[in-house]
Backbone bond lengths (Angstrom), bond angles and torsions (degrees), N, CA, C in turn:
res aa  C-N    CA-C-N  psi(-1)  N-CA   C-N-CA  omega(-1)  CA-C   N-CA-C  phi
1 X - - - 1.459 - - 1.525 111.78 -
2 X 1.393 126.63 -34.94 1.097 135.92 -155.21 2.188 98.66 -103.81
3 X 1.227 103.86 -19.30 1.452 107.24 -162.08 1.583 100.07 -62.93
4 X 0.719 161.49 44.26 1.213 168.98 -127.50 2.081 121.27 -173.70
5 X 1.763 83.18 -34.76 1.497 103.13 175.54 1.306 118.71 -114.80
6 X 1.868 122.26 146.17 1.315 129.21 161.66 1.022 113.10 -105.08
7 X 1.312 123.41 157.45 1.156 138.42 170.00 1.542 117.36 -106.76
8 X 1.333 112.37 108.85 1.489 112.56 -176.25 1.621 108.11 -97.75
9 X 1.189 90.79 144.74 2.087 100.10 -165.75 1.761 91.06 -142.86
10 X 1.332 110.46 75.15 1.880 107.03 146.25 1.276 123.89 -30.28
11 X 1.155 136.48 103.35 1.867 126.79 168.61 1.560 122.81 -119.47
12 X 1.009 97.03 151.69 1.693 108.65 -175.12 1.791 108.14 -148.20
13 X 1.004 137.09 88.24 1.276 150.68 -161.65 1.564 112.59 20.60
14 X 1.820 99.35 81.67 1.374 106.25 168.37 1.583 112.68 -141.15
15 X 1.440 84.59 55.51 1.849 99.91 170.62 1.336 120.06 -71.06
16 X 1.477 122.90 5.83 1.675 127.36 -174.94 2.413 88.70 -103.46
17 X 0.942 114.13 -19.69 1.523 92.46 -176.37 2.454 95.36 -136.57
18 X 0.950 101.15 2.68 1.862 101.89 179.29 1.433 101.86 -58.34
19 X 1.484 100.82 -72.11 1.986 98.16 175.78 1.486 112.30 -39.66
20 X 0.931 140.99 -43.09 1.612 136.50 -158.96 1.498 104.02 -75.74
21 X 1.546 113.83 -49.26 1.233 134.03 -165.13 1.927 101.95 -69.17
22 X 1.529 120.85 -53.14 1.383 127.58 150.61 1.422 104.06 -25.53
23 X 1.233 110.08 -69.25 1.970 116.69 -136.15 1.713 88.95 -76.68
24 X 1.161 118.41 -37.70 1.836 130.26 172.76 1.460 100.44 -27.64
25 X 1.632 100.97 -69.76 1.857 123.58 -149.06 1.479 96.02 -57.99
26 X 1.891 108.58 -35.71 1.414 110.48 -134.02 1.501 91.40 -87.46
27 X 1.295 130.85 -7.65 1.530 143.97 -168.47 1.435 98.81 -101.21
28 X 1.280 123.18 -42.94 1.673 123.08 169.75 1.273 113.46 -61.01
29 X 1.649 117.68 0.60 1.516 111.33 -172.15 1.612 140.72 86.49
30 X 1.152 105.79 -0.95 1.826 142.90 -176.69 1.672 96.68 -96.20
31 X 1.538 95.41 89.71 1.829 90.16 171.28 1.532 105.80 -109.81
32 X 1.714 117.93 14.88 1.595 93.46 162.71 1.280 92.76 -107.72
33 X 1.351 114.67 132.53 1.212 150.22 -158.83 1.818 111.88 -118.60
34 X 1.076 147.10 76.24 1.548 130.06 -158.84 1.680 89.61 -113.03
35 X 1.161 110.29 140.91 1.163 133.83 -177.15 1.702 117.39 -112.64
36 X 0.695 132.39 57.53 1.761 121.03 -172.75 1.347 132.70 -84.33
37 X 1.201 117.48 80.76 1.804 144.29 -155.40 1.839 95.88 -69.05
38 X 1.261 111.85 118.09 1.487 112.64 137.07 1.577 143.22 -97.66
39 X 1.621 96.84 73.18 1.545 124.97 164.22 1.365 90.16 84.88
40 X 1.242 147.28 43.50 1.926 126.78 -168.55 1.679 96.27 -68.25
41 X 1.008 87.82 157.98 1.420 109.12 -167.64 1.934 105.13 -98.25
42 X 1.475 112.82 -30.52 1.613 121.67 164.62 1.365 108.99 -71.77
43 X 1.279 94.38 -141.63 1.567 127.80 -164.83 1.367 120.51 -87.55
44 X 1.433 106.31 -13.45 1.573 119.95 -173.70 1.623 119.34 -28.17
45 X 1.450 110.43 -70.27 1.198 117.51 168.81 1.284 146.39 -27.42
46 X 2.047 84.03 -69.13 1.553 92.23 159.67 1.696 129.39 -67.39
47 X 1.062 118.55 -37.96 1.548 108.63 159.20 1.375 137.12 -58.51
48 X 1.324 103.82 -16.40 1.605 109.35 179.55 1.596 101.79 -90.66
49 X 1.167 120.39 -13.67 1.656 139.86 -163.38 1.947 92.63 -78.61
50 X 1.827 86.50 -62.32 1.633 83.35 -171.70 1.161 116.65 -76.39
51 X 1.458 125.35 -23.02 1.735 121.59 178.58 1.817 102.23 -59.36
52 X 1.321 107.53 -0.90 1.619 108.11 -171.63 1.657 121.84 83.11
53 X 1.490 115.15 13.92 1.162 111.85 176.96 1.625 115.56 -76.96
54 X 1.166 119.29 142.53 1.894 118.26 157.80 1.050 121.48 -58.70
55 X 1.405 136.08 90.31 1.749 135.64 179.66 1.610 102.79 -84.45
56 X 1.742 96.57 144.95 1.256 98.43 174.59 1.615 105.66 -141.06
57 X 1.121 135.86 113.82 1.271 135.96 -172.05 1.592 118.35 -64.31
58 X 1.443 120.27 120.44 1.297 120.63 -165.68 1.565 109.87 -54.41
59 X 1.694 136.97 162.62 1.023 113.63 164.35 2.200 103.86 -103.92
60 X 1.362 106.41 1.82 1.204 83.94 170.04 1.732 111.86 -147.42
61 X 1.025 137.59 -178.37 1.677 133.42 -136.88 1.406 81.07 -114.09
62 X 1.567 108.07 150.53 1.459 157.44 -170.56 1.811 117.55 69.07
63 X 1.159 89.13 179.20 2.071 95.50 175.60 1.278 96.15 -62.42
64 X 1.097 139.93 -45.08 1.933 130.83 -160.50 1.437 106.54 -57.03
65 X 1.720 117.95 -47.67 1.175 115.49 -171.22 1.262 112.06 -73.63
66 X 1.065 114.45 -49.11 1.586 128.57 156.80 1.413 120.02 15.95
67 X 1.919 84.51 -87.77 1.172 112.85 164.85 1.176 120.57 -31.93
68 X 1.568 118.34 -86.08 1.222 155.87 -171.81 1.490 101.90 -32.51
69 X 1.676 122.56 -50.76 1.130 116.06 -178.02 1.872 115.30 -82.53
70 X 1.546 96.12 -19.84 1.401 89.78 161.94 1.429 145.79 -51.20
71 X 1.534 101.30 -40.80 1.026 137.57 -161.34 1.642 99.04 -80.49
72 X 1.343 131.24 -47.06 1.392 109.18 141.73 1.101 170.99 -179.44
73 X 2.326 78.46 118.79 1.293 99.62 167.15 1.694 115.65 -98.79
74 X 1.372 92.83 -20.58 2.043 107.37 174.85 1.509 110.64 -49.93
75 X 1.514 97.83 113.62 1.868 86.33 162.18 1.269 112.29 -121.46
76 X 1.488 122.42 27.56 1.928 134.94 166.03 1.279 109.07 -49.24
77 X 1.479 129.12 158.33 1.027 140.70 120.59 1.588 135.84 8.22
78 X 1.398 73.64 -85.87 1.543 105.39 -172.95 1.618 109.71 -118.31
79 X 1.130 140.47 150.71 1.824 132.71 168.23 1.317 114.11 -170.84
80 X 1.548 84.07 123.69 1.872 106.96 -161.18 2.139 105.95 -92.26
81 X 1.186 86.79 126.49 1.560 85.83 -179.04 1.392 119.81 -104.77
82 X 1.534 113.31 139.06 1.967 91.50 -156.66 1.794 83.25 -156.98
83 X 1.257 107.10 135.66 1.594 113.72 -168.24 1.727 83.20 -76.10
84 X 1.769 90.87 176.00 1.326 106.91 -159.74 2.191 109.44 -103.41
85 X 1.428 106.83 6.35 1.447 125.21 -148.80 1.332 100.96 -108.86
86 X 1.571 118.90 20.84 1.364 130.25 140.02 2.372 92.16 77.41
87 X 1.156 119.16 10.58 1.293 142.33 165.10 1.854 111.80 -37.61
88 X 1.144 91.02 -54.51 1.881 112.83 -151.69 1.428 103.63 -117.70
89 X 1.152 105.45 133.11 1.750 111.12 -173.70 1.812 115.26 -87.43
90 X 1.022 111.80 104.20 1.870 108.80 -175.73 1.342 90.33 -44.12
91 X 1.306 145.92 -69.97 1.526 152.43 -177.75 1.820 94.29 1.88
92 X 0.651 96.29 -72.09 1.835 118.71 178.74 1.623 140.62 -43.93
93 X 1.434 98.69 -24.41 1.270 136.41 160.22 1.523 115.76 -34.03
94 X 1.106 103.35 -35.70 1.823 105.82 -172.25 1.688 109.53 -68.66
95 X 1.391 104.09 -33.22 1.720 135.59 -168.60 1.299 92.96 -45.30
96 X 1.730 100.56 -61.49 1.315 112.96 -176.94 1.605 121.28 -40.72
97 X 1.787 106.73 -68.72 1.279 102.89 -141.18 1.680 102.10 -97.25
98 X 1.963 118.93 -8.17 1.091 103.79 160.88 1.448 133.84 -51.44
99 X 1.669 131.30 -28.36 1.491 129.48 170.04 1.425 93.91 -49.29
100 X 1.423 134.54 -69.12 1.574 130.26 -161.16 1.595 98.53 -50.74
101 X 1.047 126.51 -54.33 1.509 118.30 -140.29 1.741 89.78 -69.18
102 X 1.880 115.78 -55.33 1.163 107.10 177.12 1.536 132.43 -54.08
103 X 1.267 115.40 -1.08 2.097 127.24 -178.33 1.334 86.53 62.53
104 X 1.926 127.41 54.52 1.718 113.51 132.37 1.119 98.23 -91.16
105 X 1.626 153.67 -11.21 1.251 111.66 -167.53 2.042 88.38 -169.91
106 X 1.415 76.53 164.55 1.820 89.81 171.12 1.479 129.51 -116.28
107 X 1.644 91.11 -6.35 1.607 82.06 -179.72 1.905 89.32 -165.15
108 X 1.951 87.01 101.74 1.914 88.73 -173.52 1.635 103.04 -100.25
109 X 1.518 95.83 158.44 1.448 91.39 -167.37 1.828 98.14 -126.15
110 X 1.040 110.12 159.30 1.282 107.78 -176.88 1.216 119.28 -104.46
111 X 1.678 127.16 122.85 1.372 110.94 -163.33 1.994 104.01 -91.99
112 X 1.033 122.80 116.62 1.393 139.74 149.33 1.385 117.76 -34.22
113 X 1.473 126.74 -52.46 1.560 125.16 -173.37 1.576 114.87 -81.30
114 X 1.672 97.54 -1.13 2.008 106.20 -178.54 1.744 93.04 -52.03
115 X 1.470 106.82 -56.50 1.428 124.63 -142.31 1.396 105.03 -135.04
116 X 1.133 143.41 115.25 1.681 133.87 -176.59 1.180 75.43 -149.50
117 X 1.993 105.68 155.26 1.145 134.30 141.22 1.232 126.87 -90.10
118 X 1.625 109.07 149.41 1.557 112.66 -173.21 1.432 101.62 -58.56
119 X 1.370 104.66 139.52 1.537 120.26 -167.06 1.129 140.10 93.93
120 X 1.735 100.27 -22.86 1.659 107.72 -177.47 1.505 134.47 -71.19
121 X 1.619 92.99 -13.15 1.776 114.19 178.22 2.181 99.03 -124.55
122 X 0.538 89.59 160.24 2.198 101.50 -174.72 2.108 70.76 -108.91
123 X 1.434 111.90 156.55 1.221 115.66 155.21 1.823 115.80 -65.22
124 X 0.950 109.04 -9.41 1.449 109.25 -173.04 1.334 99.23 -74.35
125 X 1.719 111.46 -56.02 1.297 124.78 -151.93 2.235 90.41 -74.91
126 X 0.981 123.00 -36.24 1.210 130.99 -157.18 1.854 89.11 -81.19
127 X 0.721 108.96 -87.36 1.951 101.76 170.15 1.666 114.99 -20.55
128 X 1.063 104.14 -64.24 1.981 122.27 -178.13 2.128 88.47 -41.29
129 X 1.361 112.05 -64.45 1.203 107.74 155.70 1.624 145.07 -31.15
130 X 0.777 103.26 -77.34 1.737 108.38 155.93 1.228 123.08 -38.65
131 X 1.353 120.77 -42.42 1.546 118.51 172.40 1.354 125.05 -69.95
132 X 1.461 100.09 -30.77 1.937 117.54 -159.33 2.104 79.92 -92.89
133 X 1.341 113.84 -33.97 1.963 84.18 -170.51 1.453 81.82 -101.24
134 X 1.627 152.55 33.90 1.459 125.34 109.78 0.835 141.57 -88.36
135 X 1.491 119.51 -0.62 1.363 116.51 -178.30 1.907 97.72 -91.89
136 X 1.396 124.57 -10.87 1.481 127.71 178.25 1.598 103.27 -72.72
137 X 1.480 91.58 -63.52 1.773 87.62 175.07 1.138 146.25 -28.29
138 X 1.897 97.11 -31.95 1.797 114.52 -158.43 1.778 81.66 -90.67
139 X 1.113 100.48 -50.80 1.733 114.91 -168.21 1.718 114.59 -47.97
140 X 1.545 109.08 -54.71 1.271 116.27 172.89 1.411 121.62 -101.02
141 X 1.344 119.51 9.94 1.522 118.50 157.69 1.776 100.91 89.01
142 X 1.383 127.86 -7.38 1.526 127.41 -147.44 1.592 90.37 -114.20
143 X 1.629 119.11 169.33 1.144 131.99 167.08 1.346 123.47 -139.50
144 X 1.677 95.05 102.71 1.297 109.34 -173.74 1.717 93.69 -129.73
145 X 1.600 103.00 164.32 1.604 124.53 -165.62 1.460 88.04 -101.19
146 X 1.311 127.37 -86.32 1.336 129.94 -160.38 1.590 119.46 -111.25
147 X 1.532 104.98 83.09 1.508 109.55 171.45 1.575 139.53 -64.86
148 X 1.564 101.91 -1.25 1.210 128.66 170.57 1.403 137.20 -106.57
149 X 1.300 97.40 10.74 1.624 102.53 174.74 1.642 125.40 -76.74
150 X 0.801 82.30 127.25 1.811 94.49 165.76 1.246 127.75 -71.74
151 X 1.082 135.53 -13.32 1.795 138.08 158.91 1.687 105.42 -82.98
152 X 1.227 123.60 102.51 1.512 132.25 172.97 1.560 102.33 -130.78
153 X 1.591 98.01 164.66 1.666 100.18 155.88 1.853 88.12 -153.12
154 X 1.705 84.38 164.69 1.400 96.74 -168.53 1.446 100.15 -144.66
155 X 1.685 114.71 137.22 1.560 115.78 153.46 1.375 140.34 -28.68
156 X 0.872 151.49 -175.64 1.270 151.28 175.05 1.541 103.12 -108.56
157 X 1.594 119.37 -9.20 1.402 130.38 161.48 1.260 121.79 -84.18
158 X 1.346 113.10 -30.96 1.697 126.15 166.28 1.795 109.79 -67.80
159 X 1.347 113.60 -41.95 1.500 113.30 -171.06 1.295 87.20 -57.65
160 X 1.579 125.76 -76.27 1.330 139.85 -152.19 1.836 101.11 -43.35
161 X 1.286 119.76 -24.95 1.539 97.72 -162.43 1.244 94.68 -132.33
162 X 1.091 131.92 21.79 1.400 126.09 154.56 1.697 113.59 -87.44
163 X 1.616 114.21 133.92 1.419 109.70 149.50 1.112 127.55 -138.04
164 X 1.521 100.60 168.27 1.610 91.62 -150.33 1.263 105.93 -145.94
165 X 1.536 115.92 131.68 1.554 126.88 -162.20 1.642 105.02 -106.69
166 X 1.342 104.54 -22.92 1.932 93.05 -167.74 0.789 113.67 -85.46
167 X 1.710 152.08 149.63 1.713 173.88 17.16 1.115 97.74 86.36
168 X 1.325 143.38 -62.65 1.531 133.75 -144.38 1.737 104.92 -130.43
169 X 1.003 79.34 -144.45 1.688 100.36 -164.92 1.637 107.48 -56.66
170 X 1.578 109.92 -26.75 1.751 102.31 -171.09 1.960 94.04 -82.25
171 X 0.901 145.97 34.81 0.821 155.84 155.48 1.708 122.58 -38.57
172 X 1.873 87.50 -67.43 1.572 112.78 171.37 1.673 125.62 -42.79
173 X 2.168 96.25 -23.59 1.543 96.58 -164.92 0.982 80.52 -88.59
174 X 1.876 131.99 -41.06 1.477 130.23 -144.79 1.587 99.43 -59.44
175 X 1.359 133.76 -50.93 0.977 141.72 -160.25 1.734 105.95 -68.61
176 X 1.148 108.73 -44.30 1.733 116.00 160.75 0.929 119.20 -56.84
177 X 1.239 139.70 -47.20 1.297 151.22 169.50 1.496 106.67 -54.10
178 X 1.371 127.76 -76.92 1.314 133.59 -167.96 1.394 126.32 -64.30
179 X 1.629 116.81 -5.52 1.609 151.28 154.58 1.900 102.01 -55.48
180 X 1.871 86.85 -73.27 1.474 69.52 -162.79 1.982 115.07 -82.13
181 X 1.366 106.37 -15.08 1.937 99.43 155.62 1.171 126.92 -47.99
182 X 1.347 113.05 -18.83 1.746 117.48 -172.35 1.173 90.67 -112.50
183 X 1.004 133.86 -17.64 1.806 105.10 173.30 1.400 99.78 108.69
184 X 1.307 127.41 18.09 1.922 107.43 -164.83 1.239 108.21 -105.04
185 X 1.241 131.50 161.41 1.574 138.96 -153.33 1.646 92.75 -78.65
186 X 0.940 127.26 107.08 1.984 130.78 148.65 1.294 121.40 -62.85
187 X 1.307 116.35 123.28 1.556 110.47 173.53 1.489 94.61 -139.89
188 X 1.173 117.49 144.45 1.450 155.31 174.29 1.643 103.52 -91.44
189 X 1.399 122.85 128.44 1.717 139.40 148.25 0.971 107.68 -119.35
190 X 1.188 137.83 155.76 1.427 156.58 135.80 1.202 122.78 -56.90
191 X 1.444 128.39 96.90 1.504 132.83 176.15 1.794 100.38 -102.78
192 X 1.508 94.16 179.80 1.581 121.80 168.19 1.229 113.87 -108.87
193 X 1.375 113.26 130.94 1.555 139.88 -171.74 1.241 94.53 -93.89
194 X 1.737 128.84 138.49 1.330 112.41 -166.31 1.720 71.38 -130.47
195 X 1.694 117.82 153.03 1.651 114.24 163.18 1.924 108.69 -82.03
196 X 1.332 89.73 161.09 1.744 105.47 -166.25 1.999 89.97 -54.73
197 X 1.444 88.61 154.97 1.944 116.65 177.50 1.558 98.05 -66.48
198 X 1.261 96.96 148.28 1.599 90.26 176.48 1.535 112.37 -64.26
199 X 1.726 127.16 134.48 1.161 109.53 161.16 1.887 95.00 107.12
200 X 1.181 99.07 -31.43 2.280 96.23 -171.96 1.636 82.21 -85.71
201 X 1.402 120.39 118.89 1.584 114.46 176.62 1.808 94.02 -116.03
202 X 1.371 89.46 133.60 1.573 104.04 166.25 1.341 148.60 -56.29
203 X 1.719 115.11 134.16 1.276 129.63 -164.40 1.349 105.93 -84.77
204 X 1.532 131.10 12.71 0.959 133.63 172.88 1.627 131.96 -99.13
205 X 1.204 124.57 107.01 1.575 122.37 -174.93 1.948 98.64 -96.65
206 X 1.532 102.52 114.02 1.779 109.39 -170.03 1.668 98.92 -70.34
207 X 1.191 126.69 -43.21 1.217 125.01 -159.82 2.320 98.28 -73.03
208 X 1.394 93.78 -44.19 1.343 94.71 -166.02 1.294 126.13 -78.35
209 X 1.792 103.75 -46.06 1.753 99.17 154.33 1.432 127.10 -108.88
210 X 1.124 112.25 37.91 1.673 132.60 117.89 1.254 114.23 -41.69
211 X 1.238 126.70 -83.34 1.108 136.06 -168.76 1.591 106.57 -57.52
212 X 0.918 119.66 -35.64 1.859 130.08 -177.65 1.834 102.97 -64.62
213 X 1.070 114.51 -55.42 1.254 146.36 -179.15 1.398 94.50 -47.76
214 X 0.840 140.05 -61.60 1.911 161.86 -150.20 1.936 87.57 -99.84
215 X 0.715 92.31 -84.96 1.789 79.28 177.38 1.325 124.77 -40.30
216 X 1.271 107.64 -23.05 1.787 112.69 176.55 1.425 100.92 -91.58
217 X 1.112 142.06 -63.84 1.225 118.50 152.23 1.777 146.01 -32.14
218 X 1.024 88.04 -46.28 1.671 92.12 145.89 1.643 127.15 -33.96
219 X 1.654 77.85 -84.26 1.594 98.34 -172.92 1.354 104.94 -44.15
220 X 1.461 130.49 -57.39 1.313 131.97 -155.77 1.613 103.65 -75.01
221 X 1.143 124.28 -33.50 1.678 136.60 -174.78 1.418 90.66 -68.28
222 X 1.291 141.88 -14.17 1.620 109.02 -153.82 1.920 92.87 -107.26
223 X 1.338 115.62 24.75 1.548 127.58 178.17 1.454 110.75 -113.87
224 X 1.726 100.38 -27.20 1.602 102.47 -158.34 1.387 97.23 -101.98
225 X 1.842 128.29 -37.65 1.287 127.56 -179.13 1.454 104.61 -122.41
226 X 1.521 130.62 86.87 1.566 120.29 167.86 1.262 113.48 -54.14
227 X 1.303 118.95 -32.58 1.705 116.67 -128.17 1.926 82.78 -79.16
228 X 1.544 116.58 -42.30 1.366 124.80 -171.01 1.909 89.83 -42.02
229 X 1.119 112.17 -50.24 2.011 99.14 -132.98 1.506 93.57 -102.14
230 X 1.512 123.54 -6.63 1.526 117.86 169.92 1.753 90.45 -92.65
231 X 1.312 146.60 -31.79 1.048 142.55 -154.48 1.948 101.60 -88.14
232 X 2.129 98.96 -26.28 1.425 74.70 163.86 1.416 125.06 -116.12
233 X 1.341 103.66 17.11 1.546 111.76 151.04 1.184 118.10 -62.06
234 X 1.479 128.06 -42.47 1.153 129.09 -151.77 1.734 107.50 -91.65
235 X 1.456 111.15 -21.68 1.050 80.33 172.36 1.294 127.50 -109.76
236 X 1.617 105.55 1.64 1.684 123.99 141.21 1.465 117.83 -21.56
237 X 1.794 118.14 -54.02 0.896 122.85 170.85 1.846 129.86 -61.46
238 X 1.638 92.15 -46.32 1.258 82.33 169.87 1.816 134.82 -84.34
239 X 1.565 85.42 -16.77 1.779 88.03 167.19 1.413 135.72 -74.93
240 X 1.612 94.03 9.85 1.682 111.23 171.16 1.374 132.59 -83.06
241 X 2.217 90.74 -39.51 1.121 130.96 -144.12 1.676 78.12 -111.48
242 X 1.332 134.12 -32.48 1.465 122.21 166.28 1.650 122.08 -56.45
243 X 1.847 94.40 -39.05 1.712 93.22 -167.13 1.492 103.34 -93.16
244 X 1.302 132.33 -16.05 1.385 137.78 -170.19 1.875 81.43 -77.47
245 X 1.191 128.24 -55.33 1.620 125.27 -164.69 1.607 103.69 -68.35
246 X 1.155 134.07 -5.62 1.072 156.91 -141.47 1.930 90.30 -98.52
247 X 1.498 89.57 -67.27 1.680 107.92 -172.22 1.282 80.62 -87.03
248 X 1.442 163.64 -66.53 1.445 120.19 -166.65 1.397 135.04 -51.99
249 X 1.220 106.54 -18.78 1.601 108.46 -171.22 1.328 96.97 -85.68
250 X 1.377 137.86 -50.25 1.170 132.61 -175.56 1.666 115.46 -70.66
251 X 1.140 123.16 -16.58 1.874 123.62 157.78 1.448 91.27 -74.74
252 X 0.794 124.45 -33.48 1.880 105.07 -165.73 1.446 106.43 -86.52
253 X 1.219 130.87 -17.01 1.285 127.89 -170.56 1.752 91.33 -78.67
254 X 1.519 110.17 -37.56 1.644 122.56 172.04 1.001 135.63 -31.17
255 X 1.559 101.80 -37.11 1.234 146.45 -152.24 1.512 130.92 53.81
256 X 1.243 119.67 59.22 1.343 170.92 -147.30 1.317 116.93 -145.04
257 X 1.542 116.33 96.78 1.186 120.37 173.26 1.781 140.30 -93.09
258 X 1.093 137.01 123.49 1.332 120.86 -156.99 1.967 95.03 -114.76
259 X 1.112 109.27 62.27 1.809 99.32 163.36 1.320 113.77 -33.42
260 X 1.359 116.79 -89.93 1.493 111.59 -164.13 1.562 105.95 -38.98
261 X 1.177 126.57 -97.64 1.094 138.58 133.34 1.960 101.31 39.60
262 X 1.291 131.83 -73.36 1.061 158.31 -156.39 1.935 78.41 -78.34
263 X 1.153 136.36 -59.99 0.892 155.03 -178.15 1.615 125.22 -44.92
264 X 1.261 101.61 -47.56 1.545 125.12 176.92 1.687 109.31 -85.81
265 X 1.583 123.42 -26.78 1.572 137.49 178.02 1.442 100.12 -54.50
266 X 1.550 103.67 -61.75 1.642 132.57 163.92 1.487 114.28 -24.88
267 X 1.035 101.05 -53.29 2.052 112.06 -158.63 1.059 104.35 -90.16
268 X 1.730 119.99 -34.80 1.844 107.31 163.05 1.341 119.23 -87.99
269 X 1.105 129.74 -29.22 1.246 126.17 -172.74 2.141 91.70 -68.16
270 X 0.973 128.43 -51.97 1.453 122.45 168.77 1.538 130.89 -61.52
271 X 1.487 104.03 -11.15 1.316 110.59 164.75 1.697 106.57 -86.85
272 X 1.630 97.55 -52.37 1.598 71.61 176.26 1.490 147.50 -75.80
273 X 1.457 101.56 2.28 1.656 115.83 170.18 1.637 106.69 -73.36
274 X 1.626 123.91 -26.07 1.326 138.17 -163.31 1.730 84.16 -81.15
275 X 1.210 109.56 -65.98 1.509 91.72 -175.50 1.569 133.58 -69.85
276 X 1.347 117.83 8.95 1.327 132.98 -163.30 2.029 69.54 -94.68
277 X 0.791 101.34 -102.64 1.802 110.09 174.28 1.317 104.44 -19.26
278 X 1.470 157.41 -18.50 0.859 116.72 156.92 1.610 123.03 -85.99
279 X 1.303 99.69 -20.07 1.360 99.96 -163.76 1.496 91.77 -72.04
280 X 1.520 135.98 -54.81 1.505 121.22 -177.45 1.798 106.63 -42.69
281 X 0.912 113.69 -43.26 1.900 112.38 172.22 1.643 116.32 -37.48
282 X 1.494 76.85 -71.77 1.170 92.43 175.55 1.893 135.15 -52.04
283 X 1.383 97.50 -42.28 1.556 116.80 157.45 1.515 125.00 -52.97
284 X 1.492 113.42 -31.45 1.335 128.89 -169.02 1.553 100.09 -92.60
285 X 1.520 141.99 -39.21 1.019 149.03 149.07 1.729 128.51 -45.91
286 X 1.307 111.28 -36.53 1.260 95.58 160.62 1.619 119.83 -95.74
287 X 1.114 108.15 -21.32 1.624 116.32 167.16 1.807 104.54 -38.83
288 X 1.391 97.01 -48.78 1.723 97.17 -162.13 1.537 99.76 -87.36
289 X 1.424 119.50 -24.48 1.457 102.13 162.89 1.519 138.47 -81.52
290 X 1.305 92.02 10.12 1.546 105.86 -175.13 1.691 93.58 -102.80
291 X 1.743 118.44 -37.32 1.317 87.33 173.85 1.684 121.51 -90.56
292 X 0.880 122.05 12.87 1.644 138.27 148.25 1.505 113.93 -46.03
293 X 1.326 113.63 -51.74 1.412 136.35 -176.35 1.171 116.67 -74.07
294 X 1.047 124.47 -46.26 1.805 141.95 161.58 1.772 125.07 -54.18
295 X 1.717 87.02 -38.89 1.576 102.89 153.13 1.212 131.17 -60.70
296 X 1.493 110.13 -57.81 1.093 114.27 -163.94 1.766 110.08 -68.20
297 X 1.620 108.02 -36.75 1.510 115.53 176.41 1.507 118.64 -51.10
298 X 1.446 119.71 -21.59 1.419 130.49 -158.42 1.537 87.65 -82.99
299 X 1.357 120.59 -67.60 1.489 116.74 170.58 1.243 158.26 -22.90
């Protein structure tokens, strides 16, 4: 019933919870098992070896490549991706891959903030969250809770048309991101967030790839939505060029004149109307190449 699906497991020295997480799947009936190790320095291997999983050693450093090289070696159906840090309950798995099997969706994601255990987020890390899946929302127009989860599964139509450039941790957005540019069905479940095993300590720095995370979103948003980031340049520009004209008019009523000054009010307030216009240009140009793209996929 299940032969149809892989189970993808990223690892990086989490030989204290890999066997458990294997021996879980392998009792649910899921015997392709893919393991894809970046270099761990423990036990990783060998435990994922004896729970009976297929390990394959990445050829290049972080989760992105990971991925990326996982992705293809998979020739399933269906393939569920689930970190290796004993987090996410296989139990749960079904959540996932029933949207695919029924054709709601191509690439379901599991939401983490449905259900968490005390401990499983620091308030830092749980906020850092909240900001990074609103600032996606505003950016890509969509409404999703947790764009960063690590328990997904995806079609064999989602593998094929996703690509993917990031190394590390922004990975999670790339794959969100490159879902909804291509057009592929998103679906949201509600899973349980379990806190780390005693002793598995985290590959995650909140402050640093936070910030990575947010730049990858960035970066990748400023192709898919112009109209947002010239519209808030622009009125950056003019809310400068409003308050700087603000204090000229009131010295001049003084009788106090500011030429230069008078000059520069001028140059932003006209820059930022220039960028209001480009970004609708600009907005109108990828609009029409996206339905080019939508065309051409139908074919």
């Amino acid at each position: 019933m299940n032969d149809d699906v892989c189970i993808l497991i990223p690892t990086l020295n989490e030989g204290k919870t890999i066997g458990k997480l294997v021996t879980d799947f392998k009792k649910l009936g899921y015997d392709d098992i893919l393991v894809i190790d970046g270099n761990s320095v423990d036990d990783t291997v060998k435990e994922a070896e004896k729970a009976g999983a297929r390990v394959v050693i990445q050829t290049g450093k972080g989760k992105g490549a990971a991925v990326q090289q996982s992705f293809n070696i998979i020739q399933k159906d269906i393939t569920v991706m689930i970190d290796g840090d004993g987090t996410y309950l296989p139990e749960e798995v079904g959540r996932l891959i029933s949207p695919i099997r029924d054709g709601l969706a191509d690439h379901v994601m599991g939401n983490r903030l449905a259900k968490f255990e005390k401990g499983a987020f620091t308030r830092l890390n749980l906020l850092g969250n909240k900001i990074l899946n609103f600032a996606f929302n505003l950016e890509y127009h969509v409404k999703l809770n947790d764009i960063l989860t690590g328990y997904r599964a995806f079609s064999k139509k989602a593998l094929k048309n996703v690509h993917l450039n990031q190394s590390g941790f922004g990975i999670e957005a790339e794959l969100t991101v490159e879902s909804v540019k291509k057009d592929l069905k998103l679906y949201e479940v509600p899973i349980t967030y379990l806190a780390r095993a005693p002793g598995a300590v985290t590959k995650l720095n909140p402050l640093e790839d936070g910030f990575k995370i947010g730049y990858t979103i960035y970066k990748l948003g400023k192709t898919y939505n112009p109209l947002l980031y010239f519209n808030i340049m622009g009125m950056l520009f003019m809310t400068a060029g409003g308050l700087t004209g603000v204090y000229v008019v009131i010295d001049w009523f003084k009788g106090i004149n500011h030429f230069p000054m008078t000059i520069l009010v001028a140059l932003l307030i006209l820059t930022g109307i220039q960028l209001f216009i480009l970004g609708y240009l600009g907005d109108l140009i990828v609009q029409t190449q996206r339905e080019m793209l939508r065309e051409l996929r139908r074919q």
